[in-house]
C-alpha positions as CSV (number, residue, x, y, z in Angstrom):
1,X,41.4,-34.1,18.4
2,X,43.6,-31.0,17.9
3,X,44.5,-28.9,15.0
4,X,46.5,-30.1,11.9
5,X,50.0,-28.9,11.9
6,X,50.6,-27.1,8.8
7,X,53.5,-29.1,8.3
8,X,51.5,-32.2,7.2
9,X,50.9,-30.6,3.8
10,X,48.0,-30.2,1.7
11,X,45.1,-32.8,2.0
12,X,45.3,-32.4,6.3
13,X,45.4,-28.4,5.8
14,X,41.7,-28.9,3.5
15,X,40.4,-31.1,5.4
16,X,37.6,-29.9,7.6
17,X,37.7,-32.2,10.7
18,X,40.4,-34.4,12.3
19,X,37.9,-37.1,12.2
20,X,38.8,-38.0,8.7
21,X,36.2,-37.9,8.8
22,X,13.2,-18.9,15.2
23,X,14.6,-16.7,14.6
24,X,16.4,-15.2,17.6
25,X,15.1,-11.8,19.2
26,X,17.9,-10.7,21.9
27,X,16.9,-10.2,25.6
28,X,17.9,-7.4,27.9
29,X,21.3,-8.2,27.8
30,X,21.7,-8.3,24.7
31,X,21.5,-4.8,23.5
32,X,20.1,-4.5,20.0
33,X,21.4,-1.0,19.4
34,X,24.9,0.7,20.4
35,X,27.5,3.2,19.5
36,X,30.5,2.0,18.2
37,X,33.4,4.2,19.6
38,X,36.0,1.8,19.8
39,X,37.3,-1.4,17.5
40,X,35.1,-4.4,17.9
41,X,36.8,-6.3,20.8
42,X,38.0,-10.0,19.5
43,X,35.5,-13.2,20.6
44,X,36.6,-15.8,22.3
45,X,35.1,-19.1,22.1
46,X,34.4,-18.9,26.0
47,X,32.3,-15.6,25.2
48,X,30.1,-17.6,22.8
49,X,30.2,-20.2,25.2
50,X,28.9,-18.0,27.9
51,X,26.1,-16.4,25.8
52,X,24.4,-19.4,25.2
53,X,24.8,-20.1,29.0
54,X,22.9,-18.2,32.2
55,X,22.6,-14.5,32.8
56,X,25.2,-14.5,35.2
57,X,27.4,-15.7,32.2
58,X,26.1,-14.0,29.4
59,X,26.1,-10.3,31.1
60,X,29.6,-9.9,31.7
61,X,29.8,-10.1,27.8
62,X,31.4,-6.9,26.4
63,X,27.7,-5.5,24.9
64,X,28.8,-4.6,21.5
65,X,30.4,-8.2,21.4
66,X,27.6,-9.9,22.9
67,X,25.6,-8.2,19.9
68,X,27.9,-9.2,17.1
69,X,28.0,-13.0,18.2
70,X,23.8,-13.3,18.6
71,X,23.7,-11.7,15.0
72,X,25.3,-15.0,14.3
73,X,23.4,-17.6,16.4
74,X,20.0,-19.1,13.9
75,X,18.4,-21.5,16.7
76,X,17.1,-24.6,15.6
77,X,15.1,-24.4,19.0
78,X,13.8,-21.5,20.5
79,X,16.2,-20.1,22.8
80,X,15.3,-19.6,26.4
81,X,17.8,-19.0,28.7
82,X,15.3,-17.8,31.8
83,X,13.2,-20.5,31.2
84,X,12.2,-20.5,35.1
85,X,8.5,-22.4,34.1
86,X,10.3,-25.2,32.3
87,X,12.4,-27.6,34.7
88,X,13.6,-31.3,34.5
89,X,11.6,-32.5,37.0
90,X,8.4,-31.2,35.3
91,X,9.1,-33.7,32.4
92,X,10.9,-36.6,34.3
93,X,8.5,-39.1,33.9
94,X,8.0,-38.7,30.6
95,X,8.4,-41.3,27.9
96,X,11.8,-40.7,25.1
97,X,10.2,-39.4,22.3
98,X,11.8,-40.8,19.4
99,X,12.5,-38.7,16.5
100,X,10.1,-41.4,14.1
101,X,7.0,-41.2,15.9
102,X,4.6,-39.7,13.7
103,X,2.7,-36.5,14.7
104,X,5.3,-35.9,17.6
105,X,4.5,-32.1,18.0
106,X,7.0,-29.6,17.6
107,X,6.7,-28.2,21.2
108,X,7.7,-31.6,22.5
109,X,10.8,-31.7,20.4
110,X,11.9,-28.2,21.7
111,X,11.5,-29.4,25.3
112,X,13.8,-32.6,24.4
113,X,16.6,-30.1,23.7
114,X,15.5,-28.0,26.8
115,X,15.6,-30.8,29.1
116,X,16.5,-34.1,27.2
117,X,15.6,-37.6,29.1
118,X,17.3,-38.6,32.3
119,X,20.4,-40.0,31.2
120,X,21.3,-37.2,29.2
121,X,20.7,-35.0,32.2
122,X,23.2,-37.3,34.0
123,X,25.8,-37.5,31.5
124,X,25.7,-33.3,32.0
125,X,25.8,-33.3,35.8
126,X,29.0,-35.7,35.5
127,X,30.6,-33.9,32.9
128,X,30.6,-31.0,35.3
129,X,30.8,-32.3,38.4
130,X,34.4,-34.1,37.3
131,X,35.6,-30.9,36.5
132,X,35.2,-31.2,32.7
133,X,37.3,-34.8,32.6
134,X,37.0,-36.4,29.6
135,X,37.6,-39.5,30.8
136,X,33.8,-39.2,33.2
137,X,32.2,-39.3,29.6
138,X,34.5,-41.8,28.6
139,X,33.5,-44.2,31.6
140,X,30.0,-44.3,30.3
141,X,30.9,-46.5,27.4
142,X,30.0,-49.7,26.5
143,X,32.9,-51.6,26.8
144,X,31.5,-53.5,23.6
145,X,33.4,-52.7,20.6
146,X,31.6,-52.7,17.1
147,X,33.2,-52.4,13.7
148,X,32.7,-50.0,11.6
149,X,31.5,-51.6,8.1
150,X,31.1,-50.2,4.6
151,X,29.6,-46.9,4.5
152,X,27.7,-45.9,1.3
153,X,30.8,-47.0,-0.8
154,X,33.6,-45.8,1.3
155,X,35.3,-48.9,1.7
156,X,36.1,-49.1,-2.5
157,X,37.0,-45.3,-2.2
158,X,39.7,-46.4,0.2
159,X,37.5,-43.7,3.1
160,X,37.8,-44.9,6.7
161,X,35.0,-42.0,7.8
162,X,36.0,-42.6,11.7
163,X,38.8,-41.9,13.6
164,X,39.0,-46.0,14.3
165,X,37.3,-48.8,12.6
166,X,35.7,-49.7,14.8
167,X,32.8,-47.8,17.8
168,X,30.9,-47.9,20.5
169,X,27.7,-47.1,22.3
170,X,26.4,-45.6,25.6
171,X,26.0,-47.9,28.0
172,X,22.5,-46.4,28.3
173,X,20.7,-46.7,24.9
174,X,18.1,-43.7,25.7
175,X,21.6,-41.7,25.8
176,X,21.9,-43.4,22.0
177,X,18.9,-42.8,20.7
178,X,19.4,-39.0,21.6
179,X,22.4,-38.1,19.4
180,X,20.4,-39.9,17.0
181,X,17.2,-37.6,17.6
182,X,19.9,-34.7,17.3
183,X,21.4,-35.8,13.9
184,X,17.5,-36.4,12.6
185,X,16.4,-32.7,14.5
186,X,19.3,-31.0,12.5
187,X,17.9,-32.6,9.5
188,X,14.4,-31.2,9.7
189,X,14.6,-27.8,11.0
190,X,18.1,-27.0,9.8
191,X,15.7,-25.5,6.2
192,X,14.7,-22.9,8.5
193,X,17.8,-21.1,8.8
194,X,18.7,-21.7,5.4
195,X,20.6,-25.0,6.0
196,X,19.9,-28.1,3.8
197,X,21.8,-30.9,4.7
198,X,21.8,-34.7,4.1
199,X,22.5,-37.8,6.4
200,X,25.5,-39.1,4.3
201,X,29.0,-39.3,4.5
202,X,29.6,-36.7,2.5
203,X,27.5,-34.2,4.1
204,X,26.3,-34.2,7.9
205,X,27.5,-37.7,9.6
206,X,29.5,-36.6,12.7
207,X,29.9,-34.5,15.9
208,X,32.6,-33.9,18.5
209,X,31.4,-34.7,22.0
210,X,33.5,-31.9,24.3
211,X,33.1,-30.6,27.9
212,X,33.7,-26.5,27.7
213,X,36.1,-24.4,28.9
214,X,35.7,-23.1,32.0
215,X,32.5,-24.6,33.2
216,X,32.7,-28.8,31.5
217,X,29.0,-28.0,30.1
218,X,28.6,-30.6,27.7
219,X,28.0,-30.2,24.0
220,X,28.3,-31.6,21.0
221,X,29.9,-29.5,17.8
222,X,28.3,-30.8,14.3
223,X,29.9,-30.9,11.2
224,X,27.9,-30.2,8.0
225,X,29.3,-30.3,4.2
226,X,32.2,-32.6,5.3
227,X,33.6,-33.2,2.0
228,X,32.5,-30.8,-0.7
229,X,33.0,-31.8,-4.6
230,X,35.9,-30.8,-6.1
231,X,35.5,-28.2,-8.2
232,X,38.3,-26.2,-10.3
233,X,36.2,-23.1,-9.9
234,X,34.1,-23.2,-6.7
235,X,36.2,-25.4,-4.6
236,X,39.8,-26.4,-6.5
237,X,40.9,-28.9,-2.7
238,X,41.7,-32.3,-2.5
239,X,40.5,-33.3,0.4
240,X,41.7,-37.3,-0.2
241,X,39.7,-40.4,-0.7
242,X,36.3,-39.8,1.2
243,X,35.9,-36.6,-1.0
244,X,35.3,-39.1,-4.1
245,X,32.1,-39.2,-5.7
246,X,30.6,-36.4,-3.1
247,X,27.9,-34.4,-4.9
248,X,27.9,-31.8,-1.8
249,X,27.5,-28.4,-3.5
250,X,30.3,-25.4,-2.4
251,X,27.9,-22.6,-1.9
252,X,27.1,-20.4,0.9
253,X,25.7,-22.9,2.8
254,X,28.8,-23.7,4.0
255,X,29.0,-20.7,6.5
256,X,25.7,-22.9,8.3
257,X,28.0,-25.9,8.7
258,X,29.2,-25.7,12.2
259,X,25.7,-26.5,14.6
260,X,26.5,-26.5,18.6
261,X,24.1,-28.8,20.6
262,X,25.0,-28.2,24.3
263,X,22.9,-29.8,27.4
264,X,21.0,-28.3,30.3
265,X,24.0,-26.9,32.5
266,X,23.8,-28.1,36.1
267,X,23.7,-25.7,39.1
268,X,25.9,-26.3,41.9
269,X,22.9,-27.4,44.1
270,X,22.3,-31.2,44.2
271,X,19.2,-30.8,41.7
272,X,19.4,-27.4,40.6
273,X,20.1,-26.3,37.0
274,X,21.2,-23.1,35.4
275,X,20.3,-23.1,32.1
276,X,18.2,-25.8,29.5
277,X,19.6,-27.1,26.6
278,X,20.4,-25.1,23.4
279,X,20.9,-26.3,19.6
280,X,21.8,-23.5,17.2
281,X,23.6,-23.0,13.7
282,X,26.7,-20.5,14.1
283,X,26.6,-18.8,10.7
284,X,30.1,-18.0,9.9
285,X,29.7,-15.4,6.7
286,X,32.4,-13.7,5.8
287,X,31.0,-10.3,7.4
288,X,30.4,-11.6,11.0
289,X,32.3,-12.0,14.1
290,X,32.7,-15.6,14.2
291,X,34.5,-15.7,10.6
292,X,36.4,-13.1,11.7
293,X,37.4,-14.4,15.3
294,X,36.8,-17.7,16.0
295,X,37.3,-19.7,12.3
296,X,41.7,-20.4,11.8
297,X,42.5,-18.5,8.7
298,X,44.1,-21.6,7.4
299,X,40.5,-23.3,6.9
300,X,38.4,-20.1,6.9
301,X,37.3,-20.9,3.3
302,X,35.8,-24.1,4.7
303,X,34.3,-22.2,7.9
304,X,35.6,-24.8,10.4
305,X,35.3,-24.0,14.2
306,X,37.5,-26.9,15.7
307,X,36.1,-28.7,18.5
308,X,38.9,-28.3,21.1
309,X,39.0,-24.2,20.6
310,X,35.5,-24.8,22.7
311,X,36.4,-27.3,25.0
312,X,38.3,-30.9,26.2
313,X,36.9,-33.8,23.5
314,X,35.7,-36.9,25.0
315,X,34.7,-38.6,21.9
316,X,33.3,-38.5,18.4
317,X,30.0,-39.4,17.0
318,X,28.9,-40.9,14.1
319,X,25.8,-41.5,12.3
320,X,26.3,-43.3,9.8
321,X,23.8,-44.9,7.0
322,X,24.9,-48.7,7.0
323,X,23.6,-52.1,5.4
324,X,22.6,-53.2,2.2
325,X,20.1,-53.1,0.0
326,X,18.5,-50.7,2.5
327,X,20.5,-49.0,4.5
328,X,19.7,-47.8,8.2
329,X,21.5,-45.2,10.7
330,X,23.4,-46.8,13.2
331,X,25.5,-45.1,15.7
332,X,29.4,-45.3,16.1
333,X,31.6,-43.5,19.3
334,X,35.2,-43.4,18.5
C-alpha cells in the first residue's frame, strides 16, 4: 500500500504501516576504510537493494555509500553473496524443515534462507520472470477466502489488524509454512542483534510481500513494535484502537524494527541463480545512513521504511496468534 497523505491527520501520520495494521564483516567491495572528500552521496532504496544482491550489483555502489549502508545491515543469517559451493539443486530433495522440529541445527536453518524449498524458489523465478507483476504472486493464491477472527482481544478494542477481514493462503502450503519459519526465525535470532521481539499484535505480526525495483527480486519487509504504548514521555502518539492495552516498550529497539527477507534471485539462464537468499535487520539509528536517507521525516521517530519505497506490493502477511483457550499462529494474506 502507499504512503499516508498528510492530509488524513494525526492517527494515519503515527501510524507505522498501512496495514492498520553474525555479525557482518564486508567483502572486497565493500571497502572498510576511505577518505571522505566530498558529502556522503544520498541512498536510494535500489542501492540497498543492490547490496544485498550479486557483485555485478553491489560494485557499482558509490564505495563510501556502499560502506555507510553495510554499517547498517545486522544479518540474522550469515551473509554470502558468492556462495558458489551452495546451490539449489544441492538441497532439492531435501525434506522442509519446519521451524518446531527439535534439534534442527542452525546450519540447516541458514541454508533455508539461502535456498528455501522448491516452491519458494518458484514463487522467485515468477516474480522475476513477469517482470516484477504483482499480479504473478497474486495468481498463486488460494482462491479460498478465510476470515480473520479475534485476535488476542482486538475485536473488543474495535482493531481490525489486516488490511481486510478476511485472508488467504498459498496455494502450496510448503510456500505457507515458510513465512511462518520466517516470523518464528526472526523470533529466535533477532536477540543477536539486539532485537527482542514478540509474536503478538502489538509487536511483530506482519510483512509486506513486494517484488523490487528494477530487478522483481522478491522479498518480504517485516514490521517489528507495530504499536508502541503510549506514553506522555517516551512516546505521547495515538496511534488508534489496536494501540490499546500494548505493553511494547519505546526504546531504541525500535531502530531494529524494519527486517528485509528477500529470496534467492534467479539468473537469466533457465536454472541459474545469482544470488541466495538474505534476511537482515536494517538498524535505522539516528546516526546512520538509512535514518538519514531512506526513513520519511514524517515517521522517522517510528523508523518506518515503507514497503513500496523498495518495490511493487503483491500482498500482506500475517501471523497472527488465534483461538481460545490456547491460541496457535495461523497465517492470513490480504
Amino acid at each position: 500500500m502507499g504512503k499516508p497523505s498528510l492530509s488524513l491527520g494525526l492517527t494515519l501520520l503515527f501510524s507505522f504501516s498501512l496495514t492498520a495494521s553474525y555479525s557482518f564483516t564486508p567483502s572486497s567491495s565493500f571497502p572498510t576504510s576511505l577518505k571522505q572528500s566530498s558529502p556522503s552521496p544520498k541512498a536510494t532504496p535500489s542501492d540497498l537493494l543492490s547490496l544485498l544482491g550479486p557483485k555485478s550489483q553491489s560494485s557499482s555502489i558509490d564505495p563510501l555509500l556502499a560502506q555507510e549502508l553495510t554499517s547498517c545491515f545486522k544479518f540474522l543469517v550469515p551473509f554470502r553473496p558468492n556462495a558458489k559451493k551452495l546451490v539449489p539443486e544441492k538441497f532439492s530433495g531435501r525434506k522442509f524443515l519446519r521451524f518446531e522440529q527439535k534439534g534442527q541445527r542452525e546450519e540447516e536453518e541458514d541454508v533455508l534462507v539461502w535456498w528455501p524449498p522448491q516452491p519458494v524458489l518458484e514463487l522467485a523465478r515468477l516474480a522475476v520472470d513477469s517482470g516484477g507483476d504483482p499480479a504473478a504472486i497474486q495468481r498463486a493464491l488460494d482462491p479460498t477466502m478465510i476470515t480473520v477472527p479475534d485476535v488476542e482481544g482486538s475485536e473488543e478494542n474495535r482493531c481490525q489488524l489486516t488490511r481486510t477481514p478476511y485472508g488467504r493462503h498459498f496455494i502450496s502450503e510448503e510456500l505457507n509454512s515458510y513465512i511462518g519459519f520466517l516470523f518464528e526465525l526472526i523470533l529466535a535470532r533477532g536477540p543477536t542483534v539486539g532485537l527482542n521481539v514478540s509474536l503478538n499484535r502489538y509487536d511483530l505480526f506482519h510483512g509486506h510481500l513486494f517484488l523490487a525495483l528494477d530487478t522483481g527480486r522478491l522479498g518480504i519487509l517485516f514490521h517489528a513494535k507495530e504499536y508502541p504504548a503510549y506514553d506522555k514521555e517516551l512516546f505521547p502518539y495515538n496511534m488508534g484502537f489496536c494501540q490499546r492495552g500494548s505493553n511494547v516498550t519505546y526504546d531504541d529497539s525500535m531502530n531494529l524494527r524494519n527486517i528485509l527477507w528477500l529470496a534467492p534471485l534467479p539468473s537469466n539462464s533457465a536454472k541459474g541463480w545469482e544470488a541466495p537468499g538474505v534476511l537482515v535487520v536494517l538498524d535505522a539509528r539516528p546516526d546512520g545512513i538509512i535514518y538519514r536517507d531512506l526513513i520519511p521525516e514524517y515517521v522517522n521517530f517510528a523508523r518506518t521504511i515503507y514497503e513500496d519505497d523498495l518495490g511493487e506490493v503483491a500482498v500482506d502477511v500475517n501471523y497472527l496468534a488465534v483461538g481460545n483457550p490456547e491460541p496457535r499462529f495461523q497465517l492470513f494474506i490480504c
